[in-house]
C-alpha positions as CSV (number, residue, x, y, z in Angstrom):
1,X,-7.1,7.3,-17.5
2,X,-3.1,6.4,-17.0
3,X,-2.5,10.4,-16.6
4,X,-5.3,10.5,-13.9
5,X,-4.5,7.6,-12.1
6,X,-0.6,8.2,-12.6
7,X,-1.2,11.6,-10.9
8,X,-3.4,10.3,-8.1
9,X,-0.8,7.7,-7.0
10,X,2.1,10.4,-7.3
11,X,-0.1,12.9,-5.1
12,X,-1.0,9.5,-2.5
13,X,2.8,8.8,-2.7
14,X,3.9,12.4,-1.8
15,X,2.0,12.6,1.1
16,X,2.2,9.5,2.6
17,X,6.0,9.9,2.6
18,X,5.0,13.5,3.8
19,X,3.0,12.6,6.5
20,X,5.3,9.4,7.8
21,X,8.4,12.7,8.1
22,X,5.9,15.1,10.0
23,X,4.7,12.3,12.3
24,X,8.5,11.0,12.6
25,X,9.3,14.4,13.7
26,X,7.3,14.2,16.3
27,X,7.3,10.9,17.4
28,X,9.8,8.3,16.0
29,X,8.6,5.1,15.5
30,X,10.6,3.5,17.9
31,X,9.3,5.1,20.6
32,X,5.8,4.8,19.0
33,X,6.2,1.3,19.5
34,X,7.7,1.4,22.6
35,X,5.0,3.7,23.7
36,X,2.5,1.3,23.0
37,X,4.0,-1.6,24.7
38,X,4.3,0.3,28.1
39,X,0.9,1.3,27.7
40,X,-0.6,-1.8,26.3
41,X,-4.2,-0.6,27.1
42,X,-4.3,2.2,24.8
43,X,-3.4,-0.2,22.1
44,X,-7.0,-1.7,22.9
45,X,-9.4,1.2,22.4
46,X,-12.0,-0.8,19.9
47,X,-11.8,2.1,17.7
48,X,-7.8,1.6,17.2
49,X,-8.0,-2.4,17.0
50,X,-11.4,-2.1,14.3
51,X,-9.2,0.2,12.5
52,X,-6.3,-2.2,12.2
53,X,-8.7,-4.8,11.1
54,X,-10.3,-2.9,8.7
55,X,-6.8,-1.5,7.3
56,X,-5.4,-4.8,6.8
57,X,-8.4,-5.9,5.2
58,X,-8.0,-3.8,2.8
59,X,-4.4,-3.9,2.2
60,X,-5.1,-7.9,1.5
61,X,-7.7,-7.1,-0.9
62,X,-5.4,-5.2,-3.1
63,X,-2.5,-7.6,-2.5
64,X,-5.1,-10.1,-3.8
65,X,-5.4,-8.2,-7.0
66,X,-1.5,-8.0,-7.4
67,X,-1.4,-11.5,-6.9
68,X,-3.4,-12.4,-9.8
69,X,-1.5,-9.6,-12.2
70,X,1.7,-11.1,-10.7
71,X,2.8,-14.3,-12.2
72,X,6.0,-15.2,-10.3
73,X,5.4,-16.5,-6.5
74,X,8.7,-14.6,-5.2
75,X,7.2,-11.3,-6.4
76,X,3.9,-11.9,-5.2
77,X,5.4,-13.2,-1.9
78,X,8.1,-9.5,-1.9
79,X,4.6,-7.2,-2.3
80,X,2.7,-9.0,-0.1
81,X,5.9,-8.0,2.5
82,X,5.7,-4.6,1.4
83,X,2.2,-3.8,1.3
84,X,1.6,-5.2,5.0
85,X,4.7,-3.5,6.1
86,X,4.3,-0.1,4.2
87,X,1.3,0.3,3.4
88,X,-0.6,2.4,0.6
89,X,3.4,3.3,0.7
90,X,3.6,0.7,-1.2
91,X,0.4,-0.2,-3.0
92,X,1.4,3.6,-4.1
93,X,4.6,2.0,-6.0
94,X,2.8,-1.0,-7.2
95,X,0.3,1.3,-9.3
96,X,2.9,3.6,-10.4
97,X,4.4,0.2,-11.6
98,X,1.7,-1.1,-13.3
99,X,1.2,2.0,-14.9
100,X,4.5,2.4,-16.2
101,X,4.6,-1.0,-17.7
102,X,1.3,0.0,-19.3
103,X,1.5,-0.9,-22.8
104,X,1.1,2.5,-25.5
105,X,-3.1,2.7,-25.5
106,X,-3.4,0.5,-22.8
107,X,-6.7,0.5,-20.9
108,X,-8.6,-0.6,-17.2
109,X,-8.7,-4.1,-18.9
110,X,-4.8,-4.1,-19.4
111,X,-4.2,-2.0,-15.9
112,X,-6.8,-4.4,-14.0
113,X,-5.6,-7.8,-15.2
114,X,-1.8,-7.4,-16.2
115,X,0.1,-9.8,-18.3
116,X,-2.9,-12.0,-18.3
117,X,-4.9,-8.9,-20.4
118,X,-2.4,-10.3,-23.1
């Protein structure tokens, strides 16, 4: 299990990065943003604005699950930054995280509930 899931979140890291160069290439993110404030109305295609919803749902609905492995209020406060502002970035980093500090024969119940497995 920590092999397979270390791998996924190594191959989801890799091409997230990837992807966020290629796109950056392209089109930096300043202008991106800049784009999208001259041209407000793109910025409300329903399609675009259900898939912001739905992205940020589900970027709180993993946050909520770091929340509850997290103990300390700063940290779950610093992910909670990160995840909203990088994205499966960095819900990416939290996993390889949690797998790391994966005790020796550790298991889903340790992974899924953290210290409080204990």
């Amino acid at each position: 299990m920590k092999t397979g899931l270390t791998l996924f979140s190594l191959a989801a890291l890799a091409a997230l990065v990837g992807v966020s160069i290629w796109a950056t290439q392209h089109v930096g993110i300043a202008a991106a943003l800049r784009d999208l404030v001259d041209h407000p109305t793109a910025a409300f295609n329903p399609w675009f604005v259900a898939t912001l919803f739905d992205t940020y749902f589900a970027f709180l609905w993993f946050w909520l699950w770091v929340a509850y492995r997290e103990t300390n209020w700063a940290l779950r406060g610093l992910w909670l930054l990160l995840i909203c502002g990088l994205g499966n970035i960095a819900m990416a980093l939290y996993m390889l995280l949690a797998l790391w500090r994966l005790p020796a024969g550790g298991g889903a119940r340790e992974l899924l509930l953290g210290p409080r497995a204990a």
